[in-house]
N, C-alpha and C positions, 0 to 999 in steps of 0.2 A: 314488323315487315320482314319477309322473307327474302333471299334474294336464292334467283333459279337456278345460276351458274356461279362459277368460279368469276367467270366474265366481268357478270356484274359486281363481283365483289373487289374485281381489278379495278376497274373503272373507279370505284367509290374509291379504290386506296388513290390513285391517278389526280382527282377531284381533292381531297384532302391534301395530297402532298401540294396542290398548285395553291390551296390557302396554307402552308406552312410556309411556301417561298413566300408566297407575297408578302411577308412581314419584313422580310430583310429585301426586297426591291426599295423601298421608300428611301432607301438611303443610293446617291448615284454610283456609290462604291462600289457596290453588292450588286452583281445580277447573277441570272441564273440562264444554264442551256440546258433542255430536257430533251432526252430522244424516247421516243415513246412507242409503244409496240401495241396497235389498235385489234380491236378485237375480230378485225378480218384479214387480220394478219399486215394490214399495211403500216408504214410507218410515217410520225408527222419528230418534228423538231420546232419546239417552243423557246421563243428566248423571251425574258421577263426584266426588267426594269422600270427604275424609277425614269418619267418622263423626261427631267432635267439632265439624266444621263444619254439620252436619245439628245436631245438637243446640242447637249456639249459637244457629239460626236459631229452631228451634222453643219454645226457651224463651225469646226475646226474643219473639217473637211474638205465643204463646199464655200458656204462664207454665210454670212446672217442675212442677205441679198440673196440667197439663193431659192427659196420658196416662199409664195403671199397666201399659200391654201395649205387648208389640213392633208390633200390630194396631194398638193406637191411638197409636203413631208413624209408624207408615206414612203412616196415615190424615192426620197433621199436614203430613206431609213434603208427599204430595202437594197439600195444600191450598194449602201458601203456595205451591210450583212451579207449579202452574195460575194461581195468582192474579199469578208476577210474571215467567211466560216467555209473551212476545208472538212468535210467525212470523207475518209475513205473505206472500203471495205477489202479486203486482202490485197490494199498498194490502187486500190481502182476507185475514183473519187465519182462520189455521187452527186449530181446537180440537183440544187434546191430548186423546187418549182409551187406554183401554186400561192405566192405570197399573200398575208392574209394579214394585215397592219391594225388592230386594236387601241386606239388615244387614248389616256386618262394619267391617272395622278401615277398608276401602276399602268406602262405598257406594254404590251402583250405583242409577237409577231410571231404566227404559226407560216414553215412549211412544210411541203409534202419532197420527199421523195425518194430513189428506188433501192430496195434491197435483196441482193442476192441471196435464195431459200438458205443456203450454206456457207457461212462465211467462218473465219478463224483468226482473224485479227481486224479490229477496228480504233482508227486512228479521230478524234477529233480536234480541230483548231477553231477558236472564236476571239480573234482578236481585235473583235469587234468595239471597245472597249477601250484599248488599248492608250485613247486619250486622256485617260482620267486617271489622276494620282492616285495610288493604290488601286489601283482596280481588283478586284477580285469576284470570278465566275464561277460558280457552284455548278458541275456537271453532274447529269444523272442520267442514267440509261435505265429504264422501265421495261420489263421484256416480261411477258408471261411464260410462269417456271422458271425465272431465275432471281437468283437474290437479287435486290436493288441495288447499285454501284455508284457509290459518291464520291466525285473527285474534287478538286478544285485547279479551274486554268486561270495562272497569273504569271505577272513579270517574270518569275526564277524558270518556269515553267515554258516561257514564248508563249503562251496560254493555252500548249496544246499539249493531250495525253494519248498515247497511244495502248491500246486492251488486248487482249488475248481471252478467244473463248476457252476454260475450262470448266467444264460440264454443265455445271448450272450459274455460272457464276461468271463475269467478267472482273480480270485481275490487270496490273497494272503492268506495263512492260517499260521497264527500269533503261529509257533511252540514254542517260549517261555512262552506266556501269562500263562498259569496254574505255568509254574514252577515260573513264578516272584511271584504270590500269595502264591502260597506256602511258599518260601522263606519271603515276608513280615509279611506272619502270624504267622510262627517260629520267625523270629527278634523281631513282636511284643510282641510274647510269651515269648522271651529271656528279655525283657528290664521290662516286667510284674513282674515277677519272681524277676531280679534282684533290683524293684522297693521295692517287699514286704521284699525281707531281711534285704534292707536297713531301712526302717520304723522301722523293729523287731530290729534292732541294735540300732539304736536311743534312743528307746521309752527303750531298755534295761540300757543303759549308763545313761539315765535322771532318771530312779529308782534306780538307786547306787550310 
């Protein structure tokens, strides 16, 4: 079998990577956020887990009273995932729309929504999760022409990473580095200080 375009050959890589997640959704630990770049240029975002992970979240949440229908789980799911996945696209957040709730042993929640033709930094948070001991969320962004970009959002992380486009490729933008400098230059400045009083106490004891 042939395939006609590049497209279709996205696609199929797209289609295989969503069965290589699913092997590690089975566990409530493991989930996965996918942003994906469709072949009409629009964009959907996939988040994948194991069902018991969906359910931990929505009965810490809401309460185990809270829905009698598979409709009013849905409804729960997508509520706390809009309320704790932030994208933004250069500092300007984009609103999830179009939710799309998938049941099963593996669940699945696609949405849609908007992306500026031109952007230069992209921030994601999914702290959707964030009920479950160790949690850990395998992030991907899938863009046609550009390398795949695998991160992972967890606890050390607040579960969110923020990317910078360079060329073809999304890299990762290092959100603590200023603050550890600063923080070294204060400790350096604290040990300076408590250097020189020490000296002045000495140098005072050895003249008396």
């Amino acid at each position: 079998m042939r395939f006609k375009s590049k497209k279709a050959v996205w696609l199929l890589l797209i289609v295989f990577l969503g069965f290589s997640l699913s092997a590690f959704a089975h566990s409530p630990t493991n989930s996965t956020t996918v942003l994906v770049e469709g072949k009409d240029g629009k964009w959907m975002l996939q988040i994948r887990a194991a069902l018991t992970a969906f359910e931990t979240e929505v009965d810490t949440r809401f309460s185990v009273d809270s829905y009698k229908t598979p409709e009013e789980f849905k409804e729960r799911v997508v509520q706390f995932l809009t309320d704790d996945i932030v994208i933004a696209f250069d500092g300007v957040v984009s609103a999830l729309k179009h939710p799309n709730v998938k049941l099963g042993h593996e669940t699945i929640v696609v949405f849609k929504f908007e992306v500026p033709d031109d952007f230069e930094t992209l921030s994601i948070q999914n702290s959707g999760f964030s009920n479950i001991y160790r949690s850990k969320n395998t992030m991907l962004v899938v863009r046609e022409g550009f390398d795949k970009a695998n991160f992972v959002l967890d606890k050390a992380n607040n579960f969110k990473v923020e990317l910078a486009v360079e060329g073809n490729q999304f890299s990762q933008i290092e959100q603590n580095s200023s603050r550890s400098s600063l923080l070294l230059y204060i400790g350096g400045l604290v040990v300076l200080v408590i250097g020189i009083f020490s000296i002045r106490k000495m140098k005072m004891k050895s003249s008396t």
